[in-house]
Steps between C-alpha positions, in 0.01 A plus 500: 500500500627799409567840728416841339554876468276712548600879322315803523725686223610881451302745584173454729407723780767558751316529812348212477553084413271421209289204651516311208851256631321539814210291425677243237771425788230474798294239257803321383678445829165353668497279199872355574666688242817676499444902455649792556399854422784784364382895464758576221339850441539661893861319486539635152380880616699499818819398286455771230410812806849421649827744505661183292262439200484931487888501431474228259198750281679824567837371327324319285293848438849689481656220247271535262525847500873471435465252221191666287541875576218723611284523138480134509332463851185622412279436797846440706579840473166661660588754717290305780723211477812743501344624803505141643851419352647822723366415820580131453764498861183659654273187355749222594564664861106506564295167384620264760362719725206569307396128378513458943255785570279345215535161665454653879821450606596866540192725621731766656635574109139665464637804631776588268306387243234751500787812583530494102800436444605226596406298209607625189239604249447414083171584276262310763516770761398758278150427546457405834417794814740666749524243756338737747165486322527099526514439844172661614306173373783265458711498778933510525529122435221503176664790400804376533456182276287726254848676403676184539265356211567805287879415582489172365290618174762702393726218508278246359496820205908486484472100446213468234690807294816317564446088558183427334190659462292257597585541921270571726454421849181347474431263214779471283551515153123625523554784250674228266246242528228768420666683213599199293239291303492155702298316210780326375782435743749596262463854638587390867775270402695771323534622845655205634736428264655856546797513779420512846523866659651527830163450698398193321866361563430586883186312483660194337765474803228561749279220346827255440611567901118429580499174275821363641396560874198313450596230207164501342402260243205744381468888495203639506431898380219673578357773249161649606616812241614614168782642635643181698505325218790597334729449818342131549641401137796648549541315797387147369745600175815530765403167702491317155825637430654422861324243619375266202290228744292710698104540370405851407130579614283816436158581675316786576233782409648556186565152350144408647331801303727514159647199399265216555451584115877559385569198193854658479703299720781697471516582852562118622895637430477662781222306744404131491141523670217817477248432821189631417279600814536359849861362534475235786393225296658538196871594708392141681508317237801637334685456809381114472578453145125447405298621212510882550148566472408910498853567303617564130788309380730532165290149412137732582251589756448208862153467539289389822661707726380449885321790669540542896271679713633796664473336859787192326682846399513633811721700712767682297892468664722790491765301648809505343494851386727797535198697717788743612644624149109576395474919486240738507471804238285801593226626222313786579312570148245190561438393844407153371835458294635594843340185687686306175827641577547535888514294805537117490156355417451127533308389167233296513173365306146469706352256235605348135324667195229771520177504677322717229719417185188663285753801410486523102886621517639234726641157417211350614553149273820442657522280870674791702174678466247295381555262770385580875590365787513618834591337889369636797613784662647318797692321248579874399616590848716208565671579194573807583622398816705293331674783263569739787669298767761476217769772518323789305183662526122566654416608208262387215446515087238310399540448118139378410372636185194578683459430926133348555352757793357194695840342543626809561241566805570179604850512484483805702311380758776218544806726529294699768330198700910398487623812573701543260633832430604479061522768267333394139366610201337360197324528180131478464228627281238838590196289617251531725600239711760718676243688717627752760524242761662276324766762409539564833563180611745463262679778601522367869620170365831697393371587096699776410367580122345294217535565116167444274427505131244841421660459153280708257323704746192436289154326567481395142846377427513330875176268368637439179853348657273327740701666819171483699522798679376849427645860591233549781603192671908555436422846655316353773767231585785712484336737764456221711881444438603860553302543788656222697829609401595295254702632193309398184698510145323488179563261194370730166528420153425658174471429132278235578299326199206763374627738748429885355681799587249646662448163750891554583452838580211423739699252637761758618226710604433222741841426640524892529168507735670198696849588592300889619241275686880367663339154486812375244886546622636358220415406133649368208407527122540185254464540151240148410678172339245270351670179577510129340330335801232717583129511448534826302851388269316108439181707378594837369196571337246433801674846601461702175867459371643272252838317523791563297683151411430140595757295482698508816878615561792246420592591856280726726152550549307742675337828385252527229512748260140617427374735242308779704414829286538698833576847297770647749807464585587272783849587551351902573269317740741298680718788555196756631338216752867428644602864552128592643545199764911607583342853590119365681761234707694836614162669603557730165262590250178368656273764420596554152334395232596142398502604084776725583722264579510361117715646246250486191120594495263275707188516622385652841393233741118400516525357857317707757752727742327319792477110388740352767380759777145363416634119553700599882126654618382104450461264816739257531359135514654406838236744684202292325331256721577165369435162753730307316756745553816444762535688794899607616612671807828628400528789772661522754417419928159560564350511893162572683496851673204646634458731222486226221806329374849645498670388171896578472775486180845520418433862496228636726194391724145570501191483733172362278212561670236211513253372669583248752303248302643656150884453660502174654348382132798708355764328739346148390531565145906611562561193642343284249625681192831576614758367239616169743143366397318476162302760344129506639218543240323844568141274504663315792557859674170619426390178661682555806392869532151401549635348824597828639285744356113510367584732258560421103890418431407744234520771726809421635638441196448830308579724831775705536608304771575203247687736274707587756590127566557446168762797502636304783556158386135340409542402178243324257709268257 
């Protein structure tokens, strides 16, 4: 039986372990096999941010310079990057120090820091505010690794102008893998037979030292993105050159999504088995020299692959990884980008596939969202046990494409019946499931933000993709959110199949009236990709568009070009919804008028100025009687005085005043709806009222007093 590799190549986030080696390794040891799990991208990025690896581009910089002269530079001999070149001793003498702030190993370097000029400073800085201005809502230490970002920017600048253009620090070779034609291989290949540049040869000796440590007979790369994908095949091109014997494997988002069409098999050069979809089975029976079902081959596509539930998944393992070298980056543009980028957030799924998977734009035909499956949420809370006693952190990512709301409750109700004390956040979808109460239980169960799909911002084009939400109940939902303190960032698209000009310019209208409402932090525009394996790219015409092209891609397959007579251009769009949104996120430009922001002639807006103020005057569901509904004393102590009840928080106390029939009811209902037992119908409390009191429930129920309880801690979920 054979022991694997598991990669997660060059460059994913660096706060973070993807959980993708996590799961495969957790599955494959409790099956007897031999795994182990290798970040290559954090190991990768720590290597390149390092006084030696800066040397090695600066002389490399000034070498070049000798040997061409300055007119053949071109982009080499922006002033920027002269800027960069100068101050190159003040560079080398600073990152260590820097990459240990960013990993919290140095907090007291916040200081000097954010005097100014201690770093030194390139194009990035040009943009950003006086420091001063900064720390009235961020603080010295968010500050701090705000510049610190900007720092390492500028560098990351120098070395695409200089190494390669394709570097970033978050999904490499991303601007590559996008700007190159991927239908035919050919394209990608030409890449890899060019000479290694000094980063790639870093990442070769990284992976090698990695490969002889652990002597594995397999290694496995996972690409969930375009822009991993180039650094996975340049890897499995280097261990076929160095190490003949071992198996090449390649899994992932992207694979799963692109290839499973590909009849070039050009890339089996350079890997020997594509996973499709869940891993664990498929890696199980490579490992055991079976049939590998759920893979492509140079001979053609393994059929009868074996799907697991997500319970057999199960808890992902982190162990093994280099949780210390992982680094936090500060952006302050888009809040939500921020949750991406800093602190070390333990990644996790809540359930397999997609509760709703109705979502025209979605992948719905494939298993990683077609196919749901959840576990309980004290299965939920054990693994999250689990994950934090390792070294690391508290806190939580849940990946889901969508988070169901009744798991959620119920998960929430386990941390807090355990006590537990997590930070997490998730995505989920507007609906009008997440009541007020249900929000705010959330938010005492340690939720921190979620992230939902509004997408067009338009009743019409929202039924047509089969979302299953409307603006009223989005607006609803996220003041349910807001008010419970919970940061809410918005998914948007445009260019969307039929969509008109004037339906995009309402739609702005909409996310203008939102982010003044304050009920969105963050947002982010995405212009639409009809895609092979969803319900709107497998029937193009269903949503008024025709496609260009049938016969699939020698290599990969994904969007579908459709013929849409939209009659404007969509680059002019694209540009006027991101710069409106950059300016709304900064608390700029809210009361203008939303055509302005576009640089040709559009039309004015046709939604009314007070839509989403119309939607927040609406009562929230929570506050509607319902007997099947569950009662939830979150609150804090609550005792009998002779006044009533005395009720006390983290932050304050308060005497209620009740009658002494009204409070000893009150003091029953803590105790049995406290979060150590399980929810209590509200029939069963009416029931129980009636024992106290000969007066309707109803009474009770729509008082002020109740309201006041509710405020408290008496939730309805």
């Amino acid at each position: 039986m054979g022991k694997i590799l598991l990669v997660t190549p060059p460059f994913l986030q660096p706060n973070s372990p993807y959980p993708a080696t996590a799961y495969l390794k957790s599955y494959l040891a409790r099956h007897g096999h031999r795994a182990e799990q290798y970040d290559l991208s954090v190991e990768l990025l720590g290597e390149i941010f390092s006084k030696t690896f800066l040397e090695r581009v600066f002389t490399a910089y000034a070498e070049h310079k000798s040997a061409r002269g300055e007119e053949a530079l071109g982009d080499a001999a922006d002033a920027n990057l002269e800027r960069i070149y100068a101050l190159r001793s003040q560079y080398t003498a600073t990152i260590e120090g820097v990459m240990a702030f960013l990993r919290g190993k140095e907090p007291t370097l916040a200081t000097a820091v954010c005097r100014g000029d201690f770093l030194p400073q390139a194009g990035r800085f040009e943009t950003m505010s006086p420091p001063g201005e900064e720390f009235g809502w961020m603080g010295i230490q968010d500050c701090a690794k705000y510049i610190c970002t900007l720092y390492l920017q500028d560098i990351s600048d120098f070395i695409r102008a200089t190494v390669t253009p394709a570097f970033e620090i978050v999904r490499y070779a991303e601007h590559l893998s996008l700007s190159l034609s991927l239908a035919e291989f050919s394209t990608l290949e030409a890449e890899l037979l060019r000479p290694m540049n000094i980063i790639e040869e870093r990442m070769t000796e990284l992976l090698f030292a990695a490969i002889a440590e652990h002597r594995p007979d397999f290694v496995a790369f996972t690409v969930p993105f375009p822009g991993n994908l180039l650094a996975a095949l340049r890897c499995g091109q280097q261990i076929k050159l160095r190490y003949p014997d071992i198996r090449v494997i390649m899994g992932g988002g992207y694979p799963t999504t692109e290839l499973r069409l590909m009849s070039d098999r050009s890339v089996f050069a350079y890997v020997d088995y594509i996973v499709l979809d869940d891993g664990e089975t498929t890696l199980a029976r490579i490992l055991e020299e079976k049939e590998p079902a759920g893979a492509i081959t140079a001979e053609g596509y393994h059929t009868g692959a074996e799907r697991i539930s997500h319970r057999e998944r199960g808890c992902p393992d982190f162990s093994g990884l280099p949780l210390s070298k992982y680094f936090s980056l500060c952006e302050v543009t888009n809040p939500m980008h921020r949750l991406w980028s800093d602190g070390r957030w333990n990644k996790m799924m809540l359930a397999h596939g997609c509760y709703w998977a109705k979502c025209a734009f979605c992948d719905t035909s494939l298993d990683y969202i077609g196919r749901y499956d959840a576990v309980t949420a004290a299965e939920l809370a054990d693994w999250m046990d689990t994950v934090a006693a390792q070294p690391g952190s508290r806190g939580f990512h849940f990946v889901d494409e969508a988070a169901p709301p009744r798991l959620l409750r119920d998960l929430s109700l386990e941390l807090l019946r355990r006590g537990r004390r997590y930070t997490w956040w998730t995505n989920i979808r507007f609906e009008r499931a997440f009541t007020g109460d249900l929000c705010r239980l959330m938010a005492a169960a340690g939720c921190i933000a979620v992230s939902g799909g509004l997408e067009v911002a338009s009743d019409r084009l929202l039924e047509m993709i089969g979302k299953g939400i409307t603006i009223e109940q989005a607006t609803i939902a996220m003041r349910n959110f807001y008010e419970a303190g919970i940061m809410v960032h918005a998914y948007l698209m445009y260019g969307l199949p039929t969509q008109t000009l004037q339906e995009t310019v309402d739609a702005l209208e909409v996310v203008r009236q939102l982010f003044r409402a304050e009920l969105v932090g963050s947002a982010f525009w995405h212009r639409y990709a009809m895609t092979v394996h969803s319900p709107s790219g497998q029937n193009p015409e269903r949503f008024g568009v025709r496609r260009k092209g049938s016969v699939p891609n020698p290599f990969a397959n994904n969007e579908v070009f459709f013929s849409d007579n939209r009659g404007y251009d969509i680059g002019m769009v694209g540009d006027a919804l991101r710069l409106s949104l950059a300016n709304y996120m900064a608390g700029n430009g809210l009361d203008r008028p939303v055509h302005k922001w576009f640089a040709a002639k559009v039309p004015h807006t046709t939604v009314e100025e007070s839509l989403i103020a119309g939607h927040l005057i609406k009562p929230d569901a929570s506050r509607i009687f319902d007997e099947q509904a569950r009662l939830v004393w979150i609150g804090g102590s609550m005792e009998r005085i002779e006044e009533g009840i005395r009720v006390r928080s983290n932050s304050e106390e308060k005497t209620l005043r009740f009658s002494s029939a009204e409070a000893d009811f009150l003091l029953h209902v803590a105790g049995i709806c406290g979060t150590a037992e399980p929810p209590v119908p509200l029939g069963r409390i009416k029931e129980l009222y009636a024992e106290y009191s000969p007066e309707p429930f109803a009474i009770l129920y729509h008082s002020k007093k109740w309201d006041i309880l509710r405020s408290y801690g008496l939730l309805q979920v």
